[in-house]
C-alpha positions as CSV (number, residue, x, y, z in Angstrom):
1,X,76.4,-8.2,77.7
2,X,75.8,-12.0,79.0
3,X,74.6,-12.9,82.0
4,X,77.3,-14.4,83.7
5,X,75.4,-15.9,86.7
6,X,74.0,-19.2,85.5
7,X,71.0,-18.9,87.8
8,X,69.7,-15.3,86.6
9,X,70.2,-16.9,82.7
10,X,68.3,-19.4,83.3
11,X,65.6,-17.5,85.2
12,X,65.9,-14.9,82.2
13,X,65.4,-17.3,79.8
14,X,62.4,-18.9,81.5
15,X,60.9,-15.3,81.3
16,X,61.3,-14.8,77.9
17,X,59.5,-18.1,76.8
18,X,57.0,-17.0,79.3
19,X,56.7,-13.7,77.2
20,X,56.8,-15.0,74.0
21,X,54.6,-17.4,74.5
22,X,51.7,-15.7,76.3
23,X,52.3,-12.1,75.2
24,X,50.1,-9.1,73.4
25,X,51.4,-10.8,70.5
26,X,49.8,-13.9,70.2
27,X,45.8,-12.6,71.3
28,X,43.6,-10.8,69.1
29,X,41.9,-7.1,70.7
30,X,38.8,-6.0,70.1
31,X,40.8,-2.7,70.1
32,X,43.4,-2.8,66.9
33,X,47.1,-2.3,68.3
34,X,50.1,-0.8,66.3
35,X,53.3,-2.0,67.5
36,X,56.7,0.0,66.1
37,X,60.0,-1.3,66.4
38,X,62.9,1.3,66.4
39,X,65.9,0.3,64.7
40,X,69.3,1.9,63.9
41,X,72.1,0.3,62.5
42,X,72.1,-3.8,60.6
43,X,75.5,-4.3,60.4
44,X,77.4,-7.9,60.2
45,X,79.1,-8.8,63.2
46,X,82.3,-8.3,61.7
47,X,81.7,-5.4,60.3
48,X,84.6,-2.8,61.4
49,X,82.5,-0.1,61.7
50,X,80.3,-2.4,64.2
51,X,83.0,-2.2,66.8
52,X,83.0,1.4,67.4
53,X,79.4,1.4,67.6
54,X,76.8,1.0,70.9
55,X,75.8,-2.4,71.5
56,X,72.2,-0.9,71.5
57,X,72.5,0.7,67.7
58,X,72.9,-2.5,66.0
59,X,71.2,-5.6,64.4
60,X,72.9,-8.0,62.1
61,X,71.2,-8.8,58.4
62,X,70.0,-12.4,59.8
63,X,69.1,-11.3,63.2
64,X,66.9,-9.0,61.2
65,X,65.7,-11.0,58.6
66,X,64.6,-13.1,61.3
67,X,63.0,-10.2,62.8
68,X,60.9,-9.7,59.9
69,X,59.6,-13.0,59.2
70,X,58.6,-13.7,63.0
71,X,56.9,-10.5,62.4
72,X,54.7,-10.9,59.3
73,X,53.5,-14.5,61.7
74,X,51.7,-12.0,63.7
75,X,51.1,-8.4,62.5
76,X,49.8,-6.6,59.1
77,X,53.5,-4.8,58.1
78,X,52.4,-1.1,57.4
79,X,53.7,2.1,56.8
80,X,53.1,4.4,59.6
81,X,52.1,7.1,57.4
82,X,49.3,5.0,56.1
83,X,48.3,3.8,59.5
84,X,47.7,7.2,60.5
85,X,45.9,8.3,57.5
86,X,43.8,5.6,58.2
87,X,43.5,6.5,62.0
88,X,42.7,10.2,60.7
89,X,39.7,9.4,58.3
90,X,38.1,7.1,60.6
91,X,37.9,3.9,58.5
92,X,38.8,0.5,60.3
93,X,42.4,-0.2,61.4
94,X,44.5,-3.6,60.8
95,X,43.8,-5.7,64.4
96,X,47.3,-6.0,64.8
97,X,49.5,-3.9,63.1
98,X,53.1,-3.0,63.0
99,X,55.4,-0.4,61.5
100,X,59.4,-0.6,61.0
101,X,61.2,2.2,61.6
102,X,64.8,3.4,61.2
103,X,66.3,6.6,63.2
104,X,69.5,9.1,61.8
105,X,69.4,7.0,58.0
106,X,72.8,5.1,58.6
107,X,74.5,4.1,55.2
108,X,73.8,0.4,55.9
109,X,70.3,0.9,56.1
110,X,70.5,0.6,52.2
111,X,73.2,-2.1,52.2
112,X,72.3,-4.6,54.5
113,X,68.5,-3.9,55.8
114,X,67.2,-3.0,52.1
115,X,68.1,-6.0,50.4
116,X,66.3,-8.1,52.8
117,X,63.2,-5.4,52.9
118,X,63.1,-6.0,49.4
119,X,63.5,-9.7,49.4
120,X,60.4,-10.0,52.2
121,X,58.4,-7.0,50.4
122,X,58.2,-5.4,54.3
123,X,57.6,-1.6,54.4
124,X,59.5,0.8,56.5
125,X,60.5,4.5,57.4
126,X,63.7,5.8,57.8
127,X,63.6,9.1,59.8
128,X,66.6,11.2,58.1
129,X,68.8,13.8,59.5
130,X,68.1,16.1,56.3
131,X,71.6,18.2,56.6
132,X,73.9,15.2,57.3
133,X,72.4,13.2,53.8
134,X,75.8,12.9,51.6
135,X,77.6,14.3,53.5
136,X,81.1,12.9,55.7
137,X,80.0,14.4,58.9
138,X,79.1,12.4,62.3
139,X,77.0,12.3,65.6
140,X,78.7,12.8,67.7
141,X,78.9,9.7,69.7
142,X,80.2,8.0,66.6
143,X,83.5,11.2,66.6
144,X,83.6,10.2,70.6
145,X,84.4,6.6,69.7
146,X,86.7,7.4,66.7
147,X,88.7,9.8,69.4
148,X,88.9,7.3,71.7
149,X,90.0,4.8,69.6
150,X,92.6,7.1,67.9
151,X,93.8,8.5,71.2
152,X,94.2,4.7,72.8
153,X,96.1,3.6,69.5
154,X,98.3,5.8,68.6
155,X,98.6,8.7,71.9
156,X,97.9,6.8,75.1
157,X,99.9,9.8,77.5
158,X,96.9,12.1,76.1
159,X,94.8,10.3,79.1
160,X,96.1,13.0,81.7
161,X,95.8,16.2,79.6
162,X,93.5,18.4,80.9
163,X,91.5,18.9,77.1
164,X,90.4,15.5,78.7
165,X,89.2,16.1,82.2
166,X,85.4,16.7,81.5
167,X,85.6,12.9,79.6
168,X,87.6,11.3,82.9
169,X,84.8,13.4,85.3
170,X,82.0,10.9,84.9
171,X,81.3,8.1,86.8
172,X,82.6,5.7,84.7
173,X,85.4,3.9,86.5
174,X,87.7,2.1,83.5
175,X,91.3,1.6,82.3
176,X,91.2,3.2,78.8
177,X,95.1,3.7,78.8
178,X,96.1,0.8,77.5
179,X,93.3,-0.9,76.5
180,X,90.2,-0.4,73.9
181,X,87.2,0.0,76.1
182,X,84.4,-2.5,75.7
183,X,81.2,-1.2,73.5
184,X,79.2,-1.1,77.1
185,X,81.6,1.3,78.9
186,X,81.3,3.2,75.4
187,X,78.1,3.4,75.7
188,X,77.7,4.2,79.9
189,X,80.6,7.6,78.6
190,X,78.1,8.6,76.0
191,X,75.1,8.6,78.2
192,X,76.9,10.4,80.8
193,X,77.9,13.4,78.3
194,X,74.7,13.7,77.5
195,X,74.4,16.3,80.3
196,X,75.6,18.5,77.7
197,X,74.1,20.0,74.6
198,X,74.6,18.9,71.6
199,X,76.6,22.0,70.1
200,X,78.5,21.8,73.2
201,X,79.6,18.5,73.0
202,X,80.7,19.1,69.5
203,X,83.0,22.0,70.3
204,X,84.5,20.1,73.1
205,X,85.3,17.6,70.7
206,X,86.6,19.8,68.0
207,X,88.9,21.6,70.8
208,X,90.2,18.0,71.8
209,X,90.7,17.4,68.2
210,X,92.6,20.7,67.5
211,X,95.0,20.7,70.4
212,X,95.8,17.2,71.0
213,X,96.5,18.0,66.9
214,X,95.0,14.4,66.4
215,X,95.3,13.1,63.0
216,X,91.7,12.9,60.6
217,X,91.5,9.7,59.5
218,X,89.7,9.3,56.2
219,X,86.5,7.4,56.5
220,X,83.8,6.5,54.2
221,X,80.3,8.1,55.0
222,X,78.5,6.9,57.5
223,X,75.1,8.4,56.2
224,X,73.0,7.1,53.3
225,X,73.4,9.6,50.2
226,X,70.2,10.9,48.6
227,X,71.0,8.5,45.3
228,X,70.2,6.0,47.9
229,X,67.6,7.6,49.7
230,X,65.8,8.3,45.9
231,X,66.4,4.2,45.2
232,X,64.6,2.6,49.1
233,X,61.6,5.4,48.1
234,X,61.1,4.6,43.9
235,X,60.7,0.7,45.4
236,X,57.3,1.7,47.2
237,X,59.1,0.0,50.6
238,X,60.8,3.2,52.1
239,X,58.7,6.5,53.2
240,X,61.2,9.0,54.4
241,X,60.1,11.0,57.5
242,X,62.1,13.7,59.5
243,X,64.5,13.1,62.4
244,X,65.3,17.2,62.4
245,X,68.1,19.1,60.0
246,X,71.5,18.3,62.6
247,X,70.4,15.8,65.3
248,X,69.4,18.5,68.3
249,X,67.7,17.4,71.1
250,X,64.8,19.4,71.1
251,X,64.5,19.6,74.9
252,X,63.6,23.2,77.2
253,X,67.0,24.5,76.4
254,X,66.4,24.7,73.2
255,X,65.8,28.0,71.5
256,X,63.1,28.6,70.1
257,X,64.7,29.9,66.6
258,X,66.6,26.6,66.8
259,X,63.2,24.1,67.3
260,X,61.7,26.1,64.4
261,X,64.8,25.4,61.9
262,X,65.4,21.8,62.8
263,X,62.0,21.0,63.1
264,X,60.1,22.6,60.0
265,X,63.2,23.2,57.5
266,X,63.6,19.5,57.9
267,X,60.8,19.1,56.3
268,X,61.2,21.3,53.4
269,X,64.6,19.8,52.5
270,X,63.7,16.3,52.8
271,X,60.4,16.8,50.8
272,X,62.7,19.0,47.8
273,X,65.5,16.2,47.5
274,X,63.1,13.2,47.0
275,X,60.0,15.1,45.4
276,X,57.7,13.4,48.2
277,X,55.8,14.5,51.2
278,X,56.9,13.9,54.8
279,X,54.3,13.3,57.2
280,X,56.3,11.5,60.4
281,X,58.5,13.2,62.8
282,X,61.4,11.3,65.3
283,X,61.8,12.6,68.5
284,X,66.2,13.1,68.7
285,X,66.9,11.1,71.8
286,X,63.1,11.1,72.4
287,X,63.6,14.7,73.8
288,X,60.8,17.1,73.7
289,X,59.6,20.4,75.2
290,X,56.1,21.4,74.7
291,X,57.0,24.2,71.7
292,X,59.0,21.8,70.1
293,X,55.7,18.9,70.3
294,X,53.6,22.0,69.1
295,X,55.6,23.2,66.1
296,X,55.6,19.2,65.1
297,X,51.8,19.6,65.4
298,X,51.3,22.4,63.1
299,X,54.1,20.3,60.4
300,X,53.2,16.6,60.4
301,X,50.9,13.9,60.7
302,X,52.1,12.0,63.4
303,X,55.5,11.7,65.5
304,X,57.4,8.8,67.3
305,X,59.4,8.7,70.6
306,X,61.7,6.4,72.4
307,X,58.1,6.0,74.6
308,X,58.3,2.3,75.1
309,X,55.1,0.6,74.5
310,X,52.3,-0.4,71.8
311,X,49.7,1.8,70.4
312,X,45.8,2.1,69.9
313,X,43.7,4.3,68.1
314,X,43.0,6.2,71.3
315,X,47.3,6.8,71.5
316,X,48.1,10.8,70.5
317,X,49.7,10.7,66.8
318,X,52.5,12.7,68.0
319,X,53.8,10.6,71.3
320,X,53.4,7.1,69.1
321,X,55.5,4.9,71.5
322,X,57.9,2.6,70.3
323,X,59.7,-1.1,71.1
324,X,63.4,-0.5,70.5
325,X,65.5,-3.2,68.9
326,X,69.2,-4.4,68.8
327,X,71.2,-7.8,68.8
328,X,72.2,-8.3,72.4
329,X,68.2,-8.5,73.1
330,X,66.6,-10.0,70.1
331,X,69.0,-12.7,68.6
332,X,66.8,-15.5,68.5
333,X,62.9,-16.1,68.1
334,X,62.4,-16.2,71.7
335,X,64.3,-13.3,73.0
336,X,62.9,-11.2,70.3
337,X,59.5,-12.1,71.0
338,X,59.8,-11.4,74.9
339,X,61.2,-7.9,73.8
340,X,58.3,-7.0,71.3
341,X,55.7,-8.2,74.2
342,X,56.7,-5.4,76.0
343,X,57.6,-7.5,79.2
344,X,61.5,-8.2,78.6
């Protein structure tokens, strides 16, 4: 959102020159550093599916182009599989390195962020959701959006059914009646349900689905396919790594039975569809219990969460920490280089 008080934009602003200008990124260390930058979604702003998205999921193909070539001024582009295998054997690491990554394998991944991968030669890895590649089905903050939407469109009286009272209980405080809400008060409901599991949220949704008899609207998948997945890995550019089978947080409530399926049959599936080894992990939502960080141990080479921060040789391969990356924060040279320095 913009900052509506002249004063604090200007003050912002002069921050984020301060940043770029003077940050990590812009000194050598005697100790080499590995920056990765988390991204989601690159989308063009007028992109329908952008408007039922979080502000905080998305990048447009020129905001990260730009990205990308501010990058490569500063950093060695790696993948983070190779980083680590170089970490492992002890030879020396890039100074200043950096690895791009991509969480959940969104569809537009290979339409709009591959193209311009390709054009640049960067590397990346895009942590997939094994059991949601080619398929229609959807996180379910994206159903929550299409719900909304559908329920403010076309069945505005739903507001005060009771199938509803566990969405109006938060503390939210909008006017969804009559009016779309904005992607910020979209994104303040979906942190707030996120009190609940994962399964839990889904059958809540499918109840509000079944009784408010709301129609299914078609919709194209939002996931890449494994065609797709097949084409970003036979370029060299794309490593595939896990993000678990359906998405779960893998957090103490968690059964164990559960950790073990998402975590390590993952894996297997990813590694059978493309025909190549996975060696990263992603963190769902960054959540983690300390089974779930062992049985990633015993699996993979390394592991990423939503940890904000650089790294250094001395960092634990399975708690790499991340900068996360989206347009309202990065759309220019100087915002994006505050953000990366880890002071914005």
């Amino acid at each position: 959102m913009p900052e509506s008080n002249p004063i604090k934009r200007v003050l912002k602003r002069s921050l984020q020159y301060a940043a770029a200008t003077f940050g990590p990124h812009t000194r050598k260390k005697n100790i080499p550093q590995l920056l990765v930058l988390m991204y989601h979604r690159v989308l063009p702003s007028n992109d329908r599916r952008s408007r039922l998205e979080e502000p905080g999921m998305i990048v447009t193909p020129e905001t990260f182009r730009l990205h990308l070539e501010m990058i490569r001024q500063y950093f060695e582009i790696v993948h983070l599989s190779e980083w680590l295998g170089i970490k492992n054997k002890g030879d020396q690491l890039p100074s200043m390195a950096c690895a791009i990554t991509f969480d959940n394998g969104w569809a537009d991944n290979y339409e709009f962020a591959f193209p311009v991968m390709q054009k640049l030669e960067i590397p990346a890895t895009i942590f997939l959701v094994s059991d949601m590649i080619g398929t229609k089905q959807l996180f379910w903050p994206e159903r929550l959006s299409r719900i909304v939407s559908e329920i403010i469109t076309n069945h505005p009286q739903y507001w005060s059914h009771p199938e509803l009272d566990w969405l109006q209980k938060t503390s939210i405080k909008y006017h969804i009646e009559n009016t779309q809400p904005t992607q910020a008060e979209l994104s303040k409901l979906i942190a707030n349900i996120k009190s609940y599991s994962d399964q839990e949220i889904h059958d809540r949704l499918d109840h509000v689905e079944n009784t408010l008899q709301l129609q299914q609207v078609n919709h194209s998948a939002s996931l890449l396919n494994w065609q797709q997945v097949a084409e970003m890995i036979d370029s060299g550019l794309v490593k595939a790594g896990s993000h678990t089978c359906r998405h779960v947080r893998l957090n103490e409530n968690t059964p164990e039975e559960l950790l073990r399926k998402e975590i390590i049959n993952s894996k297997q599936t990813i590694e059978t569809r493309t025909g190549m080894p996975v060696e990263t992990f992603c963190f769902p939502n960054g959540d983690f219990s300390p089974k779930a960080l062992e049985l990633v141990k015993q699996q993979y080479a390394g592991a990423v969460t939503t940890i904000r921060g650089w790294n250094t040789a001395a960092t634990d391969n399975y708690l790499l920490q991340r900068i996360g990356i989206h347009q309202d924060i990065s759309k220019d040279g100087i915002s994006f280089l505050a953000r990366i320095s880890g002071w914005m």
